[in-house]
MDAnalysis code that builds the backbone (N, CA, C; Angstrom):
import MDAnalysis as mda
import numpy as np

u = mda.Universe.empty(570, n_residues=190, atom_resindex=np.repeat(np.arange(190), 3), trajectory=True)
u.add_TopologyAttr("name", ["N", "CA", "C"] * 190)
u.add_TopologyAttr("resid", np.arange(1, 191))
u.add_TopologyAttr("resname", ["UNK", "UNK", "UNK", "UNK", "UNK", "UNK", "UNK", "UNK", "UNK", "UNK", "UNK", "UNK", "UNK", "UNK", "UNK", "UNK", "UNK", "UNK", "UNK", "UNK", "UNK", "UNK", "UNK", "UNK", "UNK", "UNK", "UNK", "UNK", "UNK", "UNK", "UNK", "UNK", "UNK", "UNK", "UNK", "UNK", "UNK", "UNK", "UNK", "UNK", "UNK", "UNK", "UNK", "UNK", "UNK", "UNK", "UNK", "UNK", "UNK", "UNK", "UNK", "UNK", "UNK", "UNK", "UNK", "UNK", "UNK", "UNK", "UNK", "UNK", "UNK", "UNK", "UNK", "UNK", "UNK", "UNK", "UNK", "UNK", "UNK", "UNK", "UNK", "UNK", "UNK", "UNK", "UNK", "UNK", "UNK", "UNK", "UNK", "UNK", "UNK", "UNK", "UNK", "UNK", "UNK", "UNK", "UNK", "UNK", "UNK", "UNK", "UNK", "UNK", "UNK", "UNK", "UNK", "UNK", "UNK", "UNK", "UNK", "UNK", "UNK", "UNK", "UNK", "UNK", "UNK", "UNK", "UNK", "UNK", "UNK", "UNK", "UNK", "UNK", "UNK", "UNK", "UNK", "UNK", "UNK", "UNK", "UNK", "UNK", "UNK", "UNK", "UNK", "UNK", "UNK", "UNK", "UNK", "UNK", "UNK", "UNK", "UNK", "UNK", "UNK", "UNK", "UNK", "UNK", "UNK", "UNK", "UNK", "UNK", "UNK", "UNK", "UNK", "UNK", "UNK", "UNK", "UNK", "UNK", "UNK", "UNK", "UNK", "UNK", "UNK", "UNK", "UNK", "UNK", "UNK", "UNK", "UNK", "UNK", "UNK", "UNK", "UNK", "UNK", "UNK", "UNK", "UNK", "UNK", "UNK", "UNK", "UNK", "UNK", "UNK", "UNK", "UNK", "UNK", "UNK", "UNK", "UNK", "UNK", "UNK", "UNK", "UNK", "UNK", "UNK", "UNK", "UNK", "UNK", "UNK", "UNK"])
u.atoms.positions = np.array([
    [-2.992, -9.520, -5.084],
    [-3.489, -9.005, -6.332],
    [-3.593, -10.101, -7.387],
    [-3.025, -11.025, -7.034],
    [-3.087, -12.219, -8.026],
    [-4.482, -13.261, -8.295],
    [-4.852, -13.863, -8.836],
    [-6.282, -14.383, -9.246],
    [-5.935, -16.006, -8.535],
    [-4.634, -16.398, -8.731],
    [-4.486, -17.597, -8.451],
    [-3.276, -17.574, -7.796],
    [-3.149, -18.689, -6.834],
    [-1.627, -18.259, -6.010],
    [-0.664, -18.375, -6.894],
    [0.212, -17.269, -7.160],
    [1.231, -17.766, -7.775],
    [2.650, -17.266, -6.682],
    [3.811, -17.774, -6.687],
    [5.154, -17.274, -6.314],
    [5.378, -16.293, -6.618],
    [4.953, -15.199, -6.014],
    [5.976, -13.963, -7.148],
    [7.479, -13.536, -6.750],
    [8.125, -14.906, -5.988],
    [9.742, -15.028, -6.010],
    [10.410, -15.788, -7.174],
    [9.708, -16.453, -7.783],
    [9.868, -17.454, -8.630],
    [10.301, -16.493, -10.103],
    [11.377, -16.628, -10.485],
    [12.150, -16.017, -11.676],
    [10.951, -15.898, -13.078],
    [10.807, -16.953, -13.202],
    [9.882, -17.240, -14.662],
    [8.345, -16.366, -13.703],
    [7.809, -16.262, -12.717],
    [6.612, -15.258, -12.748],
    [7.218, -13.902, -12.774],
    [8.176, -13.782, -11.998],
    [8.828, -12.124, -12.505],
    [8.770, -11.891, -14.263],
    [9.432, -12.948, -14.756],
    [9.949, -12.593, -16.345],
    [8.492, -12.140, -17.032],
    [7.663, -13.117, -16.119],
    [6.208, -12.885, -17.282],
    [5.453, -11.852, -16.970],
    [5.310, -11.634, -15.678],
    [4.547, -10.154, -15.365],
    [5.149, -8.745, -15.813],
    [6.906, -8.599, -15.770],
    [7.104, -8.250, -16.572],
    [7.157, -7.893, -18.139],
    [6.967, -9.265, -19.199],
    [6.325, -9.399, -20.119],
    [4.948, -8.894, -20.383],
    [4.218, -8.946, -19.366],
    [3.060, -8.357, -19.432],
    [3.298, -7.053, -19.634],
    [3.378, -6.283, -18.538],
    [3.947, -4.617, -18.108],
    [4.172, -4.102, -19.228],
    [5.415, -4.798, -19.659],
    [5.921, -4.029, -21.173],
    [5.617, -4.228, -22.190],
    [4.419, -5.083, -22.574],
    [3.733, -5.324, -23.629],
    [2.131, -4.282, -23.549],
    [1.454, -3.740, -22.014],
    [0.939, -3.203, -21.823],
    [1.068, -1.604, -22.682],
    [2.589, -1.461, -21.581],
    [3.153, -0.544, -21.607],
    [3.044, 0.352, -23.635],
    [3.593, -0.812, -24.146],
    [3.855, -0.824, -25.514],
    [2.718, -0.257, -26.353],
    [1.709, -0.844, -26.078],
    [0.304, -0.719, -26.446],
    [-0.215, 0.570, -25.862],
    [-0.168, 1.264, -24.656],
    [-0.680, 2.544, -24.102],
    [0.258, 3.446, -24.908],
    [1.230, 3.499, -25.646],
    [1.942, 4.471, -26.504],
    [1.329, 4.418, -28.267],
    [0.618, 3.333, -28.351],
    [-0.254, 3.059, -29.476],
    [-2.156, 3.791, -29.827],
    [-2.247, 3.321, -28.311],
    [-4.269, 2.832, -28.269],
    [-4.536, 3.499, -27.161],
    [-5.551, 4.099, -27.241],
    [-6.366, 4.401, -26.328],
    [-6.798, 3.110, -25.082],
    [-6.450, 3.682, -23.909],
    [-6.380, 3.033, -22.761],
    [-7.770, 2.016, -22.983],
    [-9.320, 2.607, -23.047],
    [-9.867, 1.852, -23.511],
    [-10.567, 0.742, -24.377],
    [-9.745, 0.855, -25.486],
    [-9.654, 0.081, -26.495],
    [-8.576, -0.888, -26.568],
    [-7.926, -1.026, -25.242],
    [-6.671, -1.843, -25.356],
    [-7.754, -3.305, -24.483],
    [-7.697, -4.160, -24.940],
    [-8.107, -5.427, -24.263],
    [-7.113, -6.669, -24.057],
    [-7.666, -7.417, -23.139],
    [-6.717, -8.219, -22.316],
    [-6.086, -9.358, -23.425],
    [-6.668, -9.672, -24.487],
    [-6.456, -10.339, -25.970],
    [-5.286, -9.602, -26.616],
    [-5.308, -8.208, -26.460],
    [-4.392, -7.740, -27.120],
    [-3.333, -7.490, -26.170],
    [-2.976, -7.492, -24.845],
    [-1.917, -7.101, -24.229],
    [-1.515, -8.708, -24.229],
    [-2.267, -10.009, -23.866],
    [-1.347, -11.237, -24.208],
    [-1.069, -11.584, -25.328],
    [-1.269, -11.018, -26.521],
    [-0.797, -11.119, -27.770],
    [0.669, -10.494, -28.056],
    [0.427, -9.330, -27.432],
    [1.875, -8.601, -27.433],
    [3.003, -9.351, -26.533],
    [2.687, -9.635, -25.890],
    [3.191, -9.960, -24.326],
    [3.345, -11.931, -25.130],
    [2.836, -12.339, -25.576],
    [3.346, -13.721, -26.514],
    [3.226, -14.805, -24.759],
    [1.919, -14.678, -24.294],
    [1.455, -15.535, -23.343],
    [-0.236, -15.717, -23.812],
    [-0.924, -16.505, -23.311],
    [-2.393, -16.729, -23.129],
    [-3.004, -15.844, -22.347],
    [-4.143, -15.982, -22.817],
    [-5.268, -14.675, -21.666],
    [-5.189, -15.604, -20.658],
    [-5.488, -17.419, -20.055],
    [-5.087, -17.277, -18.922],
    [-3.947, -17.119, -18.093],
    [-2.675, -17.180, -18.599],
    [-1.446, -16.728, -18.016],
    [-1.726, -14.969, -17.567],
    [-2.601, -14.914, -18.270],
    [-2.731, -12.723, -17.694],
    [-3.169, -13.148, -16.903],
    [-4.502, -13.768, -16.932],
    [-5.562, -13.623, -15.082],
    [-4.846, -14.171, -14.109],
    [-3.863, -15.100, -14.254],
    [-2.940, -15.798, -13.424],
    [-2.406, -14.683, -12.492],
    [-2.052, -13.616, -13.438],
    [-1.421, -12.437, -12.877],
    [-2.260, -11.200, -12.402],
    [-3.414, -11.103, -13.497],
    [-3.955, -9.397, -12.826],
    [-5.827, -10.323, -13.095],
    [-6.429, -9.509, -12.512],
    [-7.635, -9.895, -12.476],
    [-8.123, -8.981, -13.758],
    [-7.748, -7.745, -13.919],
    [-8.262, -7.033, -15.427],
    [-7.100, -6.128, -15.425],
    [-7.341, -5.352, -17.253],
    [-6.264, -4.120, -17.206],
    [-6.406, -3.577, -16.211],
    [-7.405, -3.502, -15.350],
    [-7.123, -2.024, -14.289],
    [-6.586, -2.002, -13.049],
    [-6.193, -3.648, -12.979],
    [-5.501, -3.693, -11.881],
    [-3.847, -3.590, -12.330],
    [-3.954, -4.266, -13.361],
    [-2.690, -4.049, -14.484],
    [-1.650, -2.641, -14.259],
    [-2.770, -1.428, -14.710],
    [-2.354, -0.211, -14.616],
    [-2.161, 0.517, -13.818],
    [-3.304, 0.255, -12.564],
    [-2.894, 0.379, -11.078],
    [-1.767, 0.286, -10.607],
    [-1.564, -1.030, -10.445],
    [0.234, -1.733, -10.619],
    [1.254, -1.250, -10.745],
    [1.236, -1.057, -12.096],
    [2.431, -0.524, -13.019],
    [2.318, 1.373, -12.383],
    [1.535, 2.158, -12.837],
    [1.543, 3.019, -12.073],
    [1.593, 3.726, -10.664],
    [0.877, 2.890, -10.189],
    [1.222, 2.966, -8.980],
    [2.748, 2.803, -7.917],
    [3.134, 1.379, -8.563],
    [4.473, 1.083, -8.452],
    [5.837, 2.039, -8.536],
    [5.302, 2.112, -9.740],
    [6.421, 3.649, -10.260],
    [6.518, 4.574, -9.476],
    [5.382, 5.241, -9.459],
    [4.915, 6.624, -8.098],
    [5.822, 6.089, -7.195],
    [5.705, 5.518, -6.240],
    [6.230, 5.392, -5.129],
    [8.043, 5.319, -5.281],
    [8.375, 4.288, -6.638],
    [9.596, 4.405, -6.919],
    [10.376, 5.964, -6.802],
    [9.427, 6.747, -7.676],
    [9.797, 8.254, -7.893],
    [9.920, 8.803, -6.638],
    [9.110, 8.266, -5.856],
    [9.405, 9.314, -4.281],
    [10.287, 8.753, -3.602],
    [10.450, 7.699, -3.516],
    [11.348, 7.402, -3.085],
    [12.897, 7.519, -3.221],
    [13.176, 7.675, -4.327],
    [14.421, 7.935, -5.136],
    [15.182, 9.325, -4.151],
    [13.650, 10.496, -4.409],
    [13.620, 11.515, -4.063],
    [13.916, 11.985, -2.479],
    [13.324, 11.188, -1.894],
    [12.958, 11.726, -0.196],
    [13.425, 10.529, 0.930],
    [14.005, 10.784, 1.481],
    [14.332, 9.489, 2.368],
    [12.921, 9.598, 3.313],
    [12.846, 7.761, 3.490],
    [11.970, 7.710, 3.980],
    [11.246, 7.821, 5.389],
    [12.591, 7.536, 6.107],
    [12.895, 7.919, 7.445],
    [13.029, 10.347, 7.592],
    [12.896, 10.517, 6.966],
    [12.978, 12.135, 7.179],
    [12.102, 12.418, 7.685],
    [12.604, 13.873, 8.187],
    [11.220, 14.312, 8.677],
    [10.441, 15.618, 7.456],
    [9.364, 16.029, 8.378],
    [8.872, 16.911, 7.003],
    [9.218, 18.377, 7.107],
    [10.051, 18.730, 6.422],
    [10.841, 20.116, 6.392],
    [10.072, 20.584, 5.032],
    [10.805, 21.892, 4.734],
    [10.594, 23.003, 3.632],
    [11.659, 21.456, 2.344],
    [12.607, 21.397, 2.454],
    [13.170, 20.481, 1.823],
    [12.534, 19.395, 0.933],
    [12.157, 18.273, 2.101],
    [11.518, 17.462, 1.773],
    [10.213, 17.675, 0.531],
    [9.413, 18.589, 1.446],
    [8.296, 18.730, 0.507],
    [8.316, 19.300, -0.797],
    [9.427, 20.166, -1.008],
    [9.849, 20.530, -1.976],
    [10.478, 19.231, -3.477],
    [11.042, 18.275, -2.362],
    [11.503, 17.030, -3.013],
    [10.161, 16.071, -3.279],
    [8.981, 16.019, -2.623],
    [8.119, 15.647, -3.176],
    [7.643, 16.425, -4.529],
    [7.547, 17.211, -4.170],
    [7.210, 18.196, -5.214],
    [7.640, 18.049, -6.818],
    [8.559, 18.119, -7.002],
    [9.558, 17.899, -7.954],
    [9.493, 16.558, -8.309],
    [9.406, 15.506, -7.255],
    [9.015, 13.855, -7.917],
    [8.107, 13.782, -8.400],
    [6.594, 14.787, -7.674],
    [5.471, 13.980, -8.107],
    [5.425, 15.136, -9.848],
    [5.930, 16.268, -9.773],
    [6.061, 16.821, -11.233],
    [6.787, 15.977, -12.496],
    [7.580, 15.271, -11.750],
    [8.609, 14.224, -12.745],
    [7.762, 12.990, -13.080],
    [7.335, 12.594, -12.049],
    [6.508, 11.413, -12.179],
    [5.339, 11.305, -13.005],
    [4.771, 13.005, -12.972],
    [3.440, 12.980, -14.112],
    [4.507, 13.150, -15.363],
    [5.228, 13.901, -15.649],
    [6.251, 14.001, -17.091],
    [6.249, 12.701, -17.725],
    [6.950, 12.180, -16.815],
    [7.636, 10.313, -17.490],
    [6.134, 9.481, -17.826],
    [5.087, 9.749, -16.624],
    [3.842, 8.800, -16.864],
    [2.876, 9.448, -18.234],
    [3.316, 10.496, -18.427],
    [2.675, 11.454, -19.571],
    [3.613, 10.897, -20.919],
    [4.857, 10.624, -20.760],
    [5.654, 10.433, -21.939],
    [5.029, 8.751, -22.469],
    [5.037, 8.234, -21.166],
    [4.616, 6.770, -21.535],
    [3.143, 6.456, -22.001],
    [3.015, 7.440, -21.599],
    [1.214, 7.192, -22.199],
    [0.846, 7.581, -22.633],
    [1.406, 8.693, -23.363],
    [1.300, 9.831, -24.251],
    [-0.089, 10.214, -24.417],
    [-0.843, 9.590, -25.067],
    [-2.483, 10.565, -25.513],
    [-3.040, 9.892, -24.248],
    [-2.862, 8.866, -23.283],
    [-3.766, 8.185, -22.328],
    [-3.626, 9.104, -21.208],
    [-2.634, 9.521, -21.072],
    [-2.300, 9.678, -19.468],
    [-3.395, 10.363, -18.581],
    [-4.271, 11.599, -19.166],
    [-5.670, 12.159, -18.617],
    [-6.248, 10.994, -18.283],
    [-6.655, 9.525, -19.508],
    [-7.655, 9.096, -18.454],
    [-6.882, 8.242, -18.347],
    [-6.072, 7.467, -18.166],
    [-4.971, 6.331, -17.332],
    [-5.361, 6.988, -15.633],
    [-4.534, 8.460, -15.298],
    [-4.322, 8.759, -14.273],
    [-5.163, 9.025, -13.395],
    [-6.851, 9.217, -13.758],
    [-7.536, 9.313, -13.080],
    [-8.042, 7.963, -12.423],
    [-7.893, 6.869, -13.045],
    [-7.793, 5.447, -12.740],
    [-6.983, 4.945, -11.753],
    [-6.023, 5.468, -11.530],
    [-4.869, 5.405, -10.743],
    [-4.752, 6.493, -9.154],
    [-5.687, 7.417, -8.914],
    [-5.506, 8.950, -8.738],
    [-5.744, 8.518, -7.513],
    [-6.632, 7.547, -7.217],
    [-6.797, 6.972, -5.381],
    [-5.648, 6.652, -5.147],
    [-4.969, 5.791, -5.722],
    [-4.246, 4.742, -4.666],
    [-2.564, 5.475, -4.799],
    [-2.394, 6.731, -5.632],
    [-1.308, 7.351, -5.389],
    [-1.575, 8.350, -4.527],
    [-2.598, 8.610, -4.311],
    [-2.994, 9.870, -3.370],
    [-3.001, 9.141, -1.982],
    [-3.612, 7.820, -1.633],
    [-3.125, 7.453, -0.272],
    [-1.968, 6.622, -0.186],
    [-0.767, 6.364, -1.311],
    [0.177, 6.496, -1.079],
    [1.361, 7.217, -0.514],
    [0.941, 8.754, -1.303],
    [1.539, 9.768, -0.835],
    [1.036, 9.727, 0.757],
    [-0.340, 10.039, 0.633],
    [-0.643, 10.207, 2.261],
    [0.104, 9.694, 3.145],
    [0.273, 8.285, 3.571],
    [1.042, 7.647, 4.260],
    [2.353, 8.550, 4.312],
    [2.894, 8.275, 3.179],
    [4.532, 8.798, 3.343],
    [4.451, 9.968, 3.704],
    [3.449, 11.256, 3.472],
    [3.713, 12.377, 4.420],
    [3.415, 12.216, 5.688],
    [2.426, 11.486, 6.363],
    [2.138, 11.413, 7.755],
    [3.316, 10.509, 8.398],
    [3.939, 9.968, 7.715],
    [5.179, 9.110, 8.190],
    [6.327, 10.175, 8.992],
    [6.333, 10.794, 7.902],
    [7.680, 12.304, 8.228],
    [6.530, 13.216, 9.150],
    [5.551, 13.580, 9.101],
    [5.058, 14.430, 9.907],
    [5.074, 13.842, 11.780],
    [4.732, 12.414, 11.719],
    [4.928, 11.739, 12.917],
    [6.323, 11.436, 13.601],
    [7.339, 11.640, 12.618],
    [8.262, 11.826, 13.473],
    [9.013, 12.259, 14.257],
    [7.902, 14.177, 14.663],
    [8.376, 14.943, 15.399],
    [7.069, 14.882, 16.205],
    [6.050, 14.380, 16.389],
    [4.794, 14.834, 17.034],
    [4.631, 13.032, 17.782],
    [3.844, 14.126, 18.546],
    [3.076, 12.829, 19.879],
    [2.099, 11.964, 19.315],
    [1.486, 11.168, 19.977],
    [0.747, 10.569, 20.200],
    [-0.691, 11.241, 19.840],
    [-0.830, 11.843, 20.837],
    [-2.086, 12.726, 21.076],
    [-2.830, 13.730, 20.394],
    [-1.306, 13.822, 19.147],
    [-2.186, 14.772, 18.050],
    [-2.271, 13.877, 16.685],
    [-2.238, 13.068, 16.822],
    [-2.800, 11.905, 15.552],
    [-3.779, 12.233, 14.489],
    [-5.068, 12.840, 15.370],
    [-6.068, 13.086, 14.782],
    [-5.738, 14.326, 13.392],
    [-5.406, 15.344, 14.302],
    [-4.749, 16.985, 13.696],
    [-3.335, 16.245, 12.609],
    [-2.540, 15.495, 12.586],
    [-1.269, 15.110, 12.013],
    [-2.292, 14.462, 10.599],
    [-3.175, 13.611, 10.627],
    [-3.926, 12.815, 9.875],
    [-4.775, 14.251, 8.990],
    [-5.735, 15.047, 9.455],
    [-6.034, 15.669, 9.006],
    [-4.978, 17.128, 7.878],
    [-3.614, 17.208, 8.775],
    [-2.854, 17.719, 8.045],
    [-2.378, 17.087, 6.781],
    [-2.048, 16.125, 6.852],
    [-1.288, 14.985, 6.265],
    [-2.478, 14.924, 4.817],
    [-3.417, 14.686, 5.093],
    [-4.586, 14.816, 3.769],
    [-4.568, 16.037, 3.612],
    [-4.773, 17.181, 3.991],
    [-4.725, 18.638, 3.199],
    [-3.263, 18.519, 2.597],
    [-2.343, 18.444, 3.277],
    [-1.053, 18.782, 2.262],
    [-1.096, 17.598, 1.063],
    [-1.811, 16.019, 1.321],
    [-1.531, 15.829, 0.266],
    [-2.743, 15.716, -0.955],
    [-3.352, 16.661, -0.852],
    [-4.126, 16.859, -1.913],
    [-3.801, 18.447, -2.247],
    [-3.180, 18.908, -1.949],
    [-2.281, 20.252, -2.359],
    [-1.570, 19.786, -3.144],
    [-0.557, 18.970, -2.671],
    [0.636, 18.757, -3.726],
    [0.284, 18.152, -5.011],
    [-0.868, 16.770, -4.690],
    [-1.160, 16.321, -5.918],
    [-1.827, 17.115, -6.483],
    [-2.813, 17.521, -6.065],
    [-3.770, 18.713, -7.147],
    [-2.887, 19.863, -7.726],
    [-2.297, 20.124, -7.400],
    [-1.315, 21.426, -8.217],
    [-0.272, 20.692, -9.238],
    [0.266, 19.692, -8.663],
    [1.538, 19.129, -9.656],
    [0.624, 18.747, -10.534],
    [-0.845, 17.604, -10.786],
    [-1.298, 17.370, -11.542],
    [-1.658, 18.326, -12.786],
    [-2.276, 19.123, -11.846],
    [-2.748, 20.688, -13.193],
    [-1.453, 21.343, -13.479],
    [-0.396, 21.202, -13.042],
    [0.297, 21.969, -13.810],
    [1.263, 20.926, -14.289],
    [0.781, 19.104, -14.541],
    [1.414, 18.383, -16.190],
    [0.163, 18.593, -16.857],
    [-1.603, 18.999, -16.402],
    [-1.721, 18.585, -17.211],
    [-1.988, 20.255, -18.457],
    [-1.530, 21.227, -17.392],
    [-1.947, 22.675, -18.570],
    [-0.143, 22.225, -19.327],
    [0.330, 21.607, -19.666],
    [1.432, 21.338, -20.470],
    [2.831, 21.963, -19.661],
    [2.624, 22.498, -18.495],
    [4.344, 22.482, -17.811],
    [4.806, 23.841, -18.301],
    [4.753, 24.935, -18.222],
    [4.990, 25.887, -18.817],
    [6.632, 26.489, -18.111],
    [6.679, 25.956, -16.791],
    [8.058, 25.940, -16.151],
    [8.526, 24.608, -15.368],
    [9.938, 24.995, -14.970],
    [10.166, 23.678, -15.018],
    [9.967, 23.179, -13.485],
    [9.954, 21.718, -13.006],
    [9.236, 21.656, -11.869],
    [10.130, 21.998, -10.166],
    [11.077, 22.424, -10.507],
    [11.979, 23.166, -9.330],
    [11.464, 24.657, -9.328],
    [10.986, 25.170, -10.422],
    [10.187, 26.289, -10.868],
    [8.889, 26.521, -9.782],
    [8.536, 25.142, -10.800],
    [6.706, 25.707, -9.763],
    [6.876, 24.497, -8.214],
    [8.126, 23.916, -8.250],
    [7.877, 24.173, -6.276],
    [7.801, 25.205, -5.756],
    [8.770, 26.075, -6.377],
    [9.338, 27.587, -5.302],
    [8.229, 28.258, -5.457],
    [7.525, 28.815, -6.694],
    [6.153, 28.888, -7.167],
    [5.129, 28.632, -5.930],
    [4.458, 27.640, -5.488],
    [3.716, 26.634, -4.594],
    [4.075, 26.518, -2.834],
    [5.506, 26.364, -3.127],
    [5.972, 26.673, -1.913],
    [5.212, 27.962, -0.326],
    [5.395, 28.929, -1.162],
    [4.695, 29.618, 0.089],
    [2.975, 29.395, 0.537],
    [2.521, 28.651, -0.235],
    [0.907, 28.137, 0.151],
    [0.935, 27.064, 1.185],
    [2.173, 26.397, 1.054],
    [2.044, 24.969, 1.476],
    [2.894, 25.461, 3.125],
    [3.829, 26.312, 3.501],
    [4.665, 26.083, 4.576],
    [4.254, 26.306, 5.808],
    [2.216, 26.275, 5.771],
    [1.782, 26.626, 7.184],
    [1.709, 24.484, 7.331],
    [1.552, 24.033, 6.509],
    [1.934, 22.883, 6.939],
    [2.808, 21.953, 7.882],
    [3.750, 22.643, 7.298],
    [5.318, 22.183, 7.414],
    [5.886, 23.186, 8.740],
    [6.286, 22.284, 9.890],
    [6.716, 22.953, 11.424],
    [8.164, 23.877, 11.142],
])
């Protein structure tokens, strides 16, 4: 993802991409996602516009990043990764990816509608993976095809529902609308 090779073991590129992040970050609680430019996140961030490209090729890989990153943090926290896919589990997705729009909604406060649609691929075949991960660990070989095709219906269930229900404002809480959701989803789940 980087423009130019850099180390990203190297302490001082951690400190600064970080610097970046949270100078981003800072600014999406201010400005409209599109009115934020790469002048103004290295201004905040107290580096040069080329020290940014060093790091991201534009904001949108920026936000990708940072969002994206997180997502996966959140599920992970949540679901071991080695599990398999039970009533449990998915339920524990459930509840991350509801938490995960909360916190990404708090941080971005007026952005997060269009931040997240920017972002909406590469957490959706994030998730994917990690459900076909747990779904493959009880199934063969031979049903790959059917596991793959499951694996995308459930995860555009989960995201499409958790999404609409941060973005109609959350009216219950998200252990709420798993149990809620739950009985649509358990022809999925063996």
């Amino acid at each position: 993802m980087l423009t130019t090779e850099v180390n990203l073991k190297d302490p001082r590129v951690i400190r600064t991409r970080q610097l970046i992040i949270d100078a981003f970050v800072l600014l999406l609680g201010k400005q409209d996602f599109h009115s934020i430019t790469v002048s103004d996140i290295s201004k905040q961030a107290t580096i040069n516009r080329a020290t940014f490209y060093a790091h991201f090729p534009d904001k949108y890989a920026l936000i990708e990043e940072y969002l994206s990153s997180s997502f996966i943090e959140f599920i992970y926290r949540r679901v071991d990764k080695q599990a398999d896919l039970t009533e449990e589990t998915v339920t524990s997705i459930i509840i991350g990816l509801c938490e995960y729009h909360e916190a990404s909604n708090k941080r971005c406060m007026k952005n997060y509608d269009t931040v997240a649609s920017l972002v909406e691929k590469s957490i959706i075949a994030q998730l994917e993976i990690f459900i076909l991960q747990m779904m493959g660990n009880n199934c063969e070989e031979t049903q790959k095809d059917i596991l793959e095709l499951a694996a995308n219906m459930l995860t555009w269930s989960i995201y499409g529902s958790t999404y609409r229900w941060s973005r109609d404002r959350r009216t219950e809480t998200p252990q709420q609308f798993a149990i809620k959701i739950m009985p649509m989803i358990k022809g999925y789940i063996k």
